[in-house]
N, C-alpha and C positions, 0 to 999 in steps of 0.2 A: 417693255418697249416694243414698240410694233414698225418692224421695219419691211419695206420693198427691195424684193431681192433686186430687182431694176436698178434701185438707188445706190446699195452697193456695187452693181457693175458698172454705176458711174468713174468708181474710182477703183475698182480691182477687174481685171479678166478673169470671171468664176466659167471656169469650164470644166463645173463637174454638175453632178445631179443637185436638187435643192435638200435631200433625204445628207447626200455626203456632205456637203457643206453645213447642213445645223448638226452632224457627227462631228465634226471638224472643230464649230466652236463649243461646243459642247465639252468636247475633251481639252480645249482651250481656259476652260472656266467660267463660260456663258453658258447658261440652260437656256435652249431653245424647247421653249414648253408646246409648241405648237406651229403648224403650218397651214395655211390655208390658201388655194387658189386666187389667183385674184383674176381683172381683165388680163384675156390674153394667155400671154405662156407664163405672165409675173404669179409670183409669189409672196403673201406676208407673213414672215418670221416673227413670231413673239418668242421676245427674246426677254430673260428676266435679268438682270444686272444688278448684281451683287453690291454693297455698299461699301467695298473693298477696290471699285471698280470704276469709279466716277469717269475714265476718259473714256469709257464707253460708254457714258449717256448721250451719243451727238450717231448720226449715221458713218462721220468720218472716221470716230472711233471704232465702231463696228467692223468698218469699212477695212483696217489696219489688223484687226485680229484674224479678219479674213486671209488680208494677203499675208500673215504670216504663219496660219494655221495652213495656208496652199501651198506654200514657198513661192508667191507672186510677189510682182511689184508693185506697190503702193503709187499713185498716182492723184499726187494732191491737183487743188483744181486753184489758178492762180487768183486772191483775190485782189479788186482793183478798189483803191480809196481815192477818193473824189476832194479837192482839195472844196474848201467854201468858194472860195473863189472862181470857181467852172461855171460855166454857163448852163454842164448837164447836173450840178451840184441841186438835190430837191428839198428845199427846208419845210 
């Protein structure tokens, strides 16, 4: 799974190296098999997930082994459900 280190700092404060942090999950039980530059200062993590592993098939789950491989706080992002009946509702 190919993730942006960007996308994890949506929901965790990663203030370390991108080298520490794929040590981090790594030693967590995620093999980060690879890192590649992206635009900018970002990063993409290929990350291999285990079949043992399924809530890590999503960013948020990554996102969660992150802040607990840091000792961060996990910071979920609130989602908004649209009733049918809205006016902003898109069928």
């Amino acid at each position: 799974m190919k993730v942006l280190l960007s996308w994890l700092k949506d929901f965790v404060d990663i203030d370390v190296s991108v080298q520490k942090l794929a040590d981090t999950l790594t030693m967590g039980g995620l093999e980060v098999e690879d890192i590649q530059p992206a635009a900018g200062d970002d990063y993409v993590l290929d990350i291999e997930v285990t079949p043992n592993r399924p809530d890590c098939l999503s960013i948020m789950g990554i996102a969660r082994e992150c802040a607990i491989g840091l000792n961060k706080t996990f910071i979920p992002h609130r989602l908004v459900f649209l009733p049918k009946t809205s006016s902003a509702y898109i069928n």
